[in-house]
C-alpha angles and dihedrals in degrees: 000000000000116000099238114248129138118269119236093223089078083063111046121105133217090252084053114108110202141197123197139198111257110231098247093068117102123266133262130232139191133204088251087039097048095039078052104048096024117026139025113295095183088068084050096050079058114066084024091106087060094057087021091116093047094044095049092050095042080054090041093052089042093062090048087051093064101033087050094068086085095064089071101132090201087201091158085258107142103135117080121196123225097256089054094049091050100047076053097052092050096039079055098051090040079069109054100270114140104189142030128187131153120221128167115251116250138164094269077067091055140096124193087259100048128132118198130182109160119043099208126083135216103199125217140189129174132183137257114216116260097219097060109032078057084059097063143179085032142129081240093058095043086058094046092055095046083042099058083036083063094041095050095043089051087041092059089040105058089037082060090057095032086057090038095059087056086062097253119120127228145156120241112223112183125203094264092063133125102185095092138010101260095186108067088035081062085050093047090050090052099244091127148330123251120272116213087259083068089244128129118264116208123191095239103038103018104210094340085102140105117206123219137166160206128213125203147164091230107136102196099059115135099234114214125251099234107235124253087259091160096107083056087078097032079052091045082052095065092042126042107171088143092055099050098038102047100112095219097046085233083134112108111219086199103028120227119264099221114210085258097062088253124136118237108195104167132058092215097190090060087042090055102069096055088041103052089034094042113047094277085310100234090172083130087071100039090051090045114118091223089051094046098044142022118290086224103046093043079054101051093044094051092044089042084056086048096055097044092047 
């Protein structure tokens, strides 16, 4: 069963170039898509009236993200001054985003299902609030994480139309999306390096993040160096909190080298139980070390123990 969401195809229009994701890449989940194939989604029908509200709007942006393709001006305009970029940047923030980084797309960033029309990526993160990721599994921490799925979703959406009005083009993908890996787009954008529990790790807010973007034909972007993140699983070697706290054991301790090169770090059939019976669980990022604790300090401590060994 197919979580129900528009396909981008209905909206495409002959100018359109499109990529598409060949079938032998891997396929891409989402949280609704994994609870129903893999989890109990009765469980989850149970605590939905405390997140409803969250969950109708994240749906409700989804659907604008795809009809709004349509709205592409295709005025020739790929090239964005400074000035523009930056009144971006700070519409963007204005609106709750934490982090912004640029990366080309390329085929590491693809499903099988993806559909792709720009090639070029504006990166996104948000926070999730501190005080209630550290309550998991809640209600309190279920409705933070569908909230930040809705703020992101509307974030991308109005920084599409914002772009489009300027006469560029772009294609909104919000966080619950399945259409790209958002994650190591975020990587390759430099806004973190990968934990054990295969989730972004940002400097300010360590895993407590969701990851959202923006795609977009515009040919001048800076694109971001993407930071030297390798002592994070040389860290998350020594460490291993994730791993001994996930209440399923779907942590892998050596993650699973995958026939694409890819890294699988999580068995999401095991994941799913605690997280469609628990709030959406999240305990692997309230145990996590980077969540817990300061990026810098973990740092200078590791490289300190380096040094001394």
């Amino acid at each position: 069963m197919r979580f129900p969401m528009p396909r981008e195809y209905n909206y495409i229009r002959p100018i359109d170039y499109v990529w598409y994701g060949k079938p032998t890449y891997k396929e891409g989940l989402i949280v609704p898509e994994i609870n129903i194939k893999y989890g109990s989604l009765v469980s989850k029908v149970k605590t939905m009236p405390s997140y409803a509200k969250y969950l109708v709007g994240t749906l409700r942006e989804l659907t604008k993200t795809v009809k709004s393709i349509r709205n592409n001006p295709y005025t020739g305009n790929k090239t964005i001054t400074p000035d523009v970029l930056k009144e971006l940047e700070t519409y963007a923030k204005s609106l709750g985003i934490s982090g912004i980084g640029f990366t080309p797309i390329n085929e590491s960033h693809m499903f099988k299902d993806s559909i792709v029309l720009f090639k070029n990526a504006i990166v996104f993160t948000m926070e999730m609030k501190k005080s209630d990721i550290e309550q998991a599994p809640s209600v309190q921490t279920n409705i933070e994480v569908f909230r930040t799925y809705y703020e992101l979703g509307r974030s991308v959406n109005l920084i599409a139309e914002c772009l489009r009005e300027k006469g560029f083009n772009v294609q909104a993908v919000p966080a619950i999306s399945s259409n790209l890996n958002l994650a190591v787009m975020a990587r390759d954008a430099g806004l973190g390096g990968f934990g054990k529990h295969g989730l972004l790790i940002t400097d300010e807010f360590g895993p407590s993040v969701r990851i959202a973007a923006v795609l977009t034909d515009l040919n001048n972007l800076l694109f971001s160096n993407a930071q030297n993140k390798a002592w994070i699983k040389d860290f998350c070697d020594t460490c291993n909190a994730c791993v001994r706290k996930c209440p399923a054991k779907a942590i892998y301790e050596k993650p699973l080298v995958l026939g694409d090169g890819s890294e699988q770090h999580i068995d999401f059939k095991k994941c799913a139980v605690p997280f469609s019976k628990q709030h959406g669980c999240t305990i692997c990022i309230k145990e996590c070390a980077f969540f817990k604790s300061d990026y810098e300090k973990l740092k200078k401590a590791y490289e300190k123990k380096l040094a001394e060994d």
